[in-house]
C-alpha positions as a printed NumPy array, in Angstrom:
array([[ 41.065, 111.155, 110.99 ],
       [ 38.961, 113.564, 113.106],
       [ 34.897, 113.048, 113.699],
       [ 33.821, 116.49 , 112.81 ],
       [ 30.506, 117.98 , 114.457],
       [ 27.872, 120.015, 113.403],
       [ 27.054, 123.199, 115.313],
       [ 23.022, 124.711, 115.112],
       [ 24.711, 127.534, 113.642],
       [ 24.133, 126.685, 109.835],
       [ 20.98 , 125.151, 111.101],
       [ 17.976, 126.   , 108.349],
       [ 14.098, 125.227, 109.053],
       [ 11.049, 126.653, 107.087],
       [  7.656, 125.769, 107.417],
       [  5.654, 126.726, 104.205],
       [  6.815, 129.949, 102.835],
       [  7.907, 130.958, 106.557],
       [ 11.588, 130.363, 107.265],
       [ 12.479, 129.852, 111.001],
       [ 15.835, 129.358, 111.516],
       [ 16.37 , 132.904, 111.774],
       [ 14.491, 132.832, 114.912],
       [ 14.944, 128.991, 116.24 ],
       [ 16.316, 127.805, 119.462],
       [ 15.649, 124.428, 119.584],
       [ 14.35 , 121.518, 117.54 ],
       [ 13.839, 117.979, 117.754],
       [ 12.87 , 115.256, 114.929],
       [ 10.985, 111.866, 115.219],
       [ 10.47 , 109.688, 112.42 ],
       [  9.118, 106.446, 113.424],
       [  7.564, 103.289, 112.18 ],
       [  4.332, 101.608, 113.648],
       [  4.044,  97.885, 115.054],
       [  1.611,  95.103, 115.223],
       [  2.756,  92.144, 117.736],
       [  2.418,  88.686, 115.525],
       [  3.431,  86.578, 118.246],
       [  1.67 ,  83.404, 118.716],
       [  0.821,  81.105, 121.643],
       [  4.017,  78.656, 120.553],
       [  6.266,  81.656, 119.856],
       [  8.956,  81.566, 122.38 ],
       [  9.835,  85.608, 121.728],
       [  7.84 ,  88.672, 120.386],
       [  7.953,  89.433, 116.466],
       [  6.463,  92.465, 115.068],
       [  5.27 ,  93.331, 111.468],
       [  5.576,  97.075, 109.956],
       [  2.711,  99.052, 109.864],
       [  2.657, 102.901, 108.916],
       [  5.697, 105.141, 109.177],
       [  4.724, 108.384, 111.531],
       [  6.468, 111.333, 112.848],
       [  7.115, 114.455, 114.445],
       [  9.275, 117.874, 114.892],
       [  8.892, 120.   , 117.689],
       [ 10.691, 123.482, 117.75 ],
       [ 11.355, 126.275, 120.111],
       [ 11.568, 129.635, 118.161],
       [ 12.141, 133.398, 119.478],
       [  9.231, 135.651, 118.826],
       [ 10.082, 138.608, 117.435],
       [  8.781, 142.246, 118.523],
       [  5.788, 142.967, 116.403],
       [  5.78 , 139.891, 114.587],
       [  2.003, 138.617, 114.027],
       [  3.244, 137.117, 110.687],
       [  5.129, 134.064, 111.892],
       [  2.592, 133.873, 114.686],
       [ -0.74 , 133.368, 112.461],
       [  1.479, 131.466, 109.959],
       [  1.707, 128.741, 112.95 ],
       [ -1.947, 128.473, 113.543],
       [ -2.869, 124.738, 114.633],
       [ -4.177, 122.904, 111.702],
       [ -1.839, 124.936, 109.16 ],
       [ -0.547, 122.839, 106.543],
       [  2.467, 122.859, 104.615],
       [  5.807, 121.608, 103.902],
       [  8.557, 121.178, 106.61 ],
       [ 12.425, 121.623, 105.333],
       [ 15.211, 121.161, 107.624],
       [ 19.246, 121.318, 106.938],
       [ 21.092, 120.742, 109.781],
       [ 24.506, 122.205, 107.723],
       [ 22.721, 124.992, 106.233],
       [ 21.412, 125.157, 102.685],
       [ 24.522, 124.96 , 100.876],
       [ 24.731, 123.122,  97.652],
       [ 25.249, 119.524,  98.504],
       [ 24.335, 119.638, 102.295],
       [ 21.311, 117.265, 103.305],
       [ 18.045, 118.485, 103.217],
       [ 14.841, 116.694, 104.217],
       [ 11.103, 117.766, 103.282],
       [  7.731, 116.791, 104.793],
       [  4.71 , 117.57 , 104.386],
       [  3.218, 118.309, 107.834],
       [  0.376, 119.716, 110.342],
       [  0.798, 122.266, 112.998],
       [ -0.324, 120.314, 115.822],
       [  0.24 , 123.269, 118.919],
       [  1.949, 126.43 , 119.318],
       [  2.486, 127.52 , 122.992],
       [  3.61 , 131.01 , 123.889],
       [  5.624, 132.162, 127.14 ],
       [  7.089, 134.533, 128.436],
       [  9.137, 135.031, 131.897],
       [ 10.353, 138.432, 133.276],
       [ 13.088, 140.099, 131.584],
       [ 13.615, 137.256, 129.342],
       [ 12.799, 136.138, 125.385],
       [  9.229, 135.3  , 124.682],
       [  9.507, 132.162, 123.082],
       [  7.433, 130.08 , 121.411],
       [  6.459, 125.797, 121.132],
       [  5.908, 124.241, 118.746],
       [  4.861, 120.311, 117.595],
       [  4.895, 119.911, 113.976],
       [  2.589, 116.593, 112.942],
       [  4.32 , 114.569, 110.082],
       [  1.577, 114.031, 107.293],
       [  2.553, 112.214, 104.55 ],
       [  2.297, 108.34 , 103.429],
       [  5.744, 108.45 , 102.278],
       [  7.537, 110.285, 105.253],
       [ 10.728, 112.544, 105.506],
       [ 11.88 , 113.057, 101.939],
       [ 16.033, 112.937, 102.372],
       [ 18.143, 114.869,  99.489],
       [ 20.471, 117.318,  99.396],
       [ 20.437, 121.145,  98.328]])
C-alpha cells in the first residue's frame, strides 16, 4: 500500500468573497490551544488545564498587475471567513472554515522578480477551524 501525497497544486484558499489560490505561493496554518500551569508546591511535574483555542494562517500570494481589488480586500482589520482545501474543492475533499481578522499585509518587491505579498490571517472565532468536506 503506497502513502500518497498531496501537491499545492489543487490547493484552494478564499478569504471572504476573494479567492486566493489563484494567486498563492505559500501558506501556513496554526491552530492552537491555550494553557494555565496548575502545578502545586507538592506536585512533582507540571500539569496544565485548557484554556481558549487560538490560531493563525499566514500566506504568501502573487500580486497581480493592476490588481487594487485583492489588495484593499486585505486591508488590516478586514473581517471575514477563511476556507482552505488542501485537495482542491472537489466533492468530498476536506474543507475547513474560520472566521478570521486580517492582522498584516506586507508588500515587496525585488528587481526583476514577482511582487509578492504577506500575509497573517488572525483566527477569530470561539469555536475555531470548522473541519468538513466539500
Amino acid at each position: 500500500m503506497s502513502d500518497a501525497g498531496v501537491t499545492g497544486t489543487n490547493y484552494y484558499l478564499k478569504f471572504g468573497a476573494t479567492t486566493l489560490s489563484t494567486n498563492y505561493r505559500s501558506a501556513s496554518i496554526s491552530d492552537n490551544m491555550g494553557l494555565v500551569d496548575q502545578s502545586a508546591g507538592s506536585d512533582t511535574g507540571t500539569t496544565y488545564l485548557t484554556t481558549l483555542r487560538d490560531g493563525s494562517m499566514s500566506a504568501t500570494i502573487k500580486h497581480k498587475a493592476g490588481d487594487t481589488a485583492v489588495w484593499a480586500a486585505l486591508a488590516p482589520g478586514t473581517s471575514g471567513t477563511l476556507e482552505w482545501g488542501e485537495e482542491g474543492t472537489a466533492s468530498g475533499k476536506p474543507k475547513h472554515t474560520v472566521l478570521a481578522l486580517v492582522q498584516s499585509r506586507q508588500q515587496s518587491a525585488t528587481y526583476n522578480d514577482l511582487v509578492v505579498v504577506d500575509l497573517t490571517f488572525q483566527f477569530n472565532s470561539a469555536t475555531g477551524v470548522a473541519d468538513g468536506t466539500y
